[in-house]
VMD Tcl script that builds the backbone (N, CA, C; Angstrom):
set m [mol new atoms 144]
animate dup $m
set s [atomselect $m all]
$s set {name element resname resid chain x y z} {
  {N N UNK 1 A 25.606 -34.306 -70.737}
  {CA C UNK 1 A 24.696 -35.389 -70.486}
  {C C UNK 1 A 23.385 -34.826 -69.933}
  {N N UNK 2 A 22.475 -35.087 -70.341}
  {CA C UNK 2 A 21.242 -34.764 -70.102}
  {C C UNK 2 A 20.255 -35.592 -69.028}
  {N N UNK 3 A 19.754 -35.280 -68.113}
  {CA C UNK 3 A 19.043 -36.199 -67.346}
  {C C UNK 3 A 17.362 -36.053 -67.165}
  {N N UNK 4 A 16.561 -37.395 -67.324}
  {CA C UNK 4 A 15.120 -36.399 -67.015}
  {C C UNK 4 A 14.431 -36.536 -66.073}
  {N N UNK 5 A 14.032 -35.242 -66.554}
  {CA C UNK 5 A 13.207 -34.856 -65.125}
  {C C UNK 5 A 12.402 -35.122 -64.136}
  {N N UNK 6 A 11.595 -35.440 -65.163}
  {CA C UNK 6 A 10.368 -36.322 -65.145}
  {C C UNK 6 A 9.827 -37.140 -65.902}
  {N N UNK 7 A 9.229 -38.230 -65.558}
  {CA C UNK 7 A 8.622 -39.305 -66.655}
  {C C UNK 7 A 8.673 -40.383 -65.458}
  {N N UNK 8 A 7.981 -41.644 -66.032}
  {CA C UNK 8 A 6.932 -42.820 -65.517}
  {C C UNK 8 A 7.462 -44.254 -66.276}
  {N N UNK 9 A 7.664 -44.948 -65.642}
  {CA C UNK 9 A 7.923 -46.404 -66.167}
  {C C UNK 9 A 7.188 -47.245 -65.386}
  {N N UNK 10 A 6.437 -48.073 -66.388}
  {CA C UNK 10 A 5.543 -49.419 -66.011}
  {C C UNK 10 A 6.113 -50.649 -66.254}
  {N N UNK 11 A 6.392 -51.735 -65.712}
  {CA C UNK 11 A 6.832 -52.925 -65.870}
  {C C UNK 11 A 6.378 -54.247 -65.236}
  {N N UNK 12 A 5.642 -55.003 -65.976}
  {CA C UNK 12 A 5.459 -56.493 -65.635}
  {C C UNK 12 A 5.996 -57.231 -66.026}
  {N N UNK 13 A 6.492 -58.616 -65.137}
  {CA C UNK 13 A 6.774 -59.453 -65.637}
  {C C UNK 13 A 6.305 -60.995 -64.941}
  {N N UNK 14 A 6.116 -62.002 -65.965}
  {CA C UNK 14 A 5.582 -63.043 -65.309}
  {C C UNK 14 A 6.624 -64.308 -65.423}
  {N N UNK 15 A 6.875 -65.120 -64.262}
  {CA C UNK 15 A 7.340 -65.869 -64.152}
  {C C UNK 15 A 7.161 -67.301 -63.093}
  {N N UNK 16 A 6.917 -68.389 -63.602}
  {CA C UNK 16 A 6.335 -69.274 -62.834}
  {C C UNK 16 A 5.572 -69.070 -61.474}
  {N N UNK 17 A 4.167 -68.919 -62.244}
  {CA C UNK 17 A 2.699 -68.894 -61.395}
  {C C UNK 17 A 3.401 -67.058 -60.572}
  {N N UNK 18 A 4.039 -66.342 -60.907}
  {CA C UNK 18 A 4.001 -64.756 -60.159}
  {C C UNK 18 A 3.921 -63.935 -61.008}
  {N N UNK 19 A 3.288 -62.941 -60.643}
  {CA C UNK 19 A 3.597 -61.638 -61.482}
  {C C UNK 19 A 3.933 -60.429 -60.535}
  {N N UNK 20 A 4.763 -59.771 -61.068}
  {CA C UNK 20 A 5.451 -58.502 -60.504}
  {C C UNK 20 A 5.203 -57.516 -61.442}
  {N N UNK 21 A 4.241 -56.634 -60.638}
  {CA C UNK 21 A 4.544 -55.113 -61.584}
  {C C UNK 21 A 5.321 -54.046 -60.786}
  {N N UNK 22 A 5.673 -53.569 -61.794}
  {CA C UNK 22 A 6.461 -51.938 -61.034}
  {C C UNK 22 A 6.130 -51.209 -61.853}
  {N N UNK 23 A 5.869 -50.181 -60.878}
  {CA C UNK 23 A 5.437 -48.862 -61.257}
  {C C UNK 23 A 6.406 -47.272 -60.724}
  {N N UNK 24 A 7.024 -46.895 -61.671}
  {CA C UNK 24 A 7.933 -45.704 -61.245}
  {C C UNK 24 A 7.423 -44.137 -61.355}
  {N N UNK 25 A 7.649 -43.203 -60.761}
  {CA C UNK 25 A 6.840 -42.036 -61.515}
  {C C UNK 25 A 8.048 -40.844 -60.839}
  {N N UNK 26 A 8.735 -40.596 -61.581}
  {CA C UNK 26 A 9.502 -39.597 -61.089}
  {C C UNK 26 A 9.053 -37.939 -61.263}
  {N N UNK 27 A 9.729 -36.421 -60.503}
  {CA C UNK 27 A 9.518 -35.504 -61.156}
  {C C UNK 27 A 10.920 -35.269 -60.264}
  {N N UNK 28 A 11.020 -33.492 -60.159}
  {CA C UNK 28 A 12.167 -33.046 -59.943}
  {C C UNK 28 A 12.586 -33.327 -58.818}
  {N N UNK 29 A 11.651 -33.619 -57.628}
  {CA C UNK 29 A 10.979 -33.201 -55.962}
  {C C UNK 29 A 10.612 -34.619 -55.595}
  {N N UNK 30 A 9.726 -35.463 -56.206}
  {CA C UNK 30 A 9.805 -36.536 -55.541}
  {C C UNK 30 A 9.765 -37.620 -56.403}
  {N N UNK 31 A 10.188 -38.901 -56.034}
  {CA C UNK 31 A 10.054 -40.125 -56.735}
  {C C UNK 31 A 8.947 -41.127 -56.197}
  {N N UNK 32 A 7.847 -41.708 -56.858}
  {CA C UNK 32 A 6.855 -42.412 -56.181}
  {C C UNK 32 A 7.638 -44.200 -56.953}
  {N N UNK 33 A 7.358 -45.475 -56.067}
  {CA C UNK 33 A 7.606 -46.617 -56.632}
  {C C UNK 33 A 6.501 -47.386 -56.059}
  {N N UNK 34 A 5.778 -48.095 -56.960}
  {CA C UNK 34 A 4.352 -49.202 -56.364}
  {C C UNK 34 A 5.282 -50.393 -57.310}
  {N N UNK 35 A 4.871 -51.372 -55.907}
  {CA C UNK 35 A 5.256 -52.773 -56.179}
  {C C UNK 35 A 4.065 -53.504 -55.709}
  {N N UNK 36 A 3.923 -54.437 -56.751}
  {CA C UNK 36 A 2.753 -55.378 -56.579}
  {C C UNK 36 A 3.283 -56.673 -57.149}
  {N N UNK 37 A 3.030 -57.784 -55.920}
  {CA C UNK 37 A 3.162 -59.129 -56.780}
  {C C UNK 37 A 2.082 -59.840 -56.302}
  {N N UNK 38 A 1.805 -60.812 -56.734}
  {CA C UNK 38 A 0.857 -61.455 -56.985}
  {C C UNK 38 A 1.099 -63.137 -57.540}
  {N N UNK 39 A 0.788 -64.469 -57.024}
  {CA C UNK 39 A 1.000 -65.764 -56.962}
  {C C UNK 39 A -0.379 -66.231 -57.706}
  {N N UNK 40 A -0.333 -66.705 -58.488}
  {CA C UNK 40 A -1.826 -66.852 -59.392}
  {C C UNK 40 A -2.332 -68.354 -59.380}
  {N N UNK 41 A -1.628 -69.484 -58.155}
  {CA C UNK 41 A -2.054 -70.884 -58.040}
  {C C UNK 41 A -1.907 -70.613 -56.274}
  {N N UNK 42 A -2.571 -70.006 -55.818}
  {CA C UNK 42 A -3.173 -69.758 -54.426}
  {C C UNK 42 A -3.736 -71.288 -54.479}
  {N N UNK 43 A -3.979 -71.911 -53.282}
  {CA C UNK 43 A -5.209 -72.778 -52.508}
  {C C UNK 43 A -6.070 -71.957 -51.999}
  {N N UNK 44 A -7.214 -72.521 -52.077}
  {CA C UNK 44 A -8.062 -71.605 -51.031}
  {C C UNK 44 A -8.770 -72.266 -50.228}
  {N N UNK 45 A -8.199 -73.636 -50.380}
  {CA C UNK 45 A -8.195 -74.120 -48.584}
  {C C UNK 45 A -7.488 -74.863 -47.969}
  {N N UNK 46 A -7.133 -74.349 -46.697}
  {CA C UNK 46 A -5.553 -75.044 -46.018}
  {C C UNK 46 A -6.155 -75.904 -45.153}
  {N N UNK 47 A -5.190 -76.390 -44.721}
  {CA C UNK 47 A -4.962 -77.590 -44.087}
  {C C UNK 47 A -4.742 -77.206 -42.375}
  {N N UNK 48 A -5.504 -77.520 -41.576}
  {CA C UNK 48 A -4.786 -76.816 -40.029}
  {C C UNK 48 A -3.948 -78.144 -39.231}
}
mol reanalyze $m
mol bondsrecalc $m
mol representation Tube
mol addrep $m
């Protein structure tokens, strides 16, 4: 079985008014992961 080494996976997905991306980036030594979400029917003005 073979495993790799290195390589990068991007992934969005959208689902009622969110979006989630992921971002993977592996090598031998370290693994990086960015998560970003994001709500795209914000108010932008509240109520106190």
């Amino acid at each position: 079985m073979k495993t790799l080494l290195e390589g990068e996976v991007r992934l969005v997905e959208k689902q009622n008014n969110w979006t989630v991306e992921v971002f993977v980036k592996w090598n031998k030594r370290r693994i990086q992961i960015i998560l970003k979400s994001r709500k795209s029917n914000l108010k932008d003005k509240f109520v106190s």
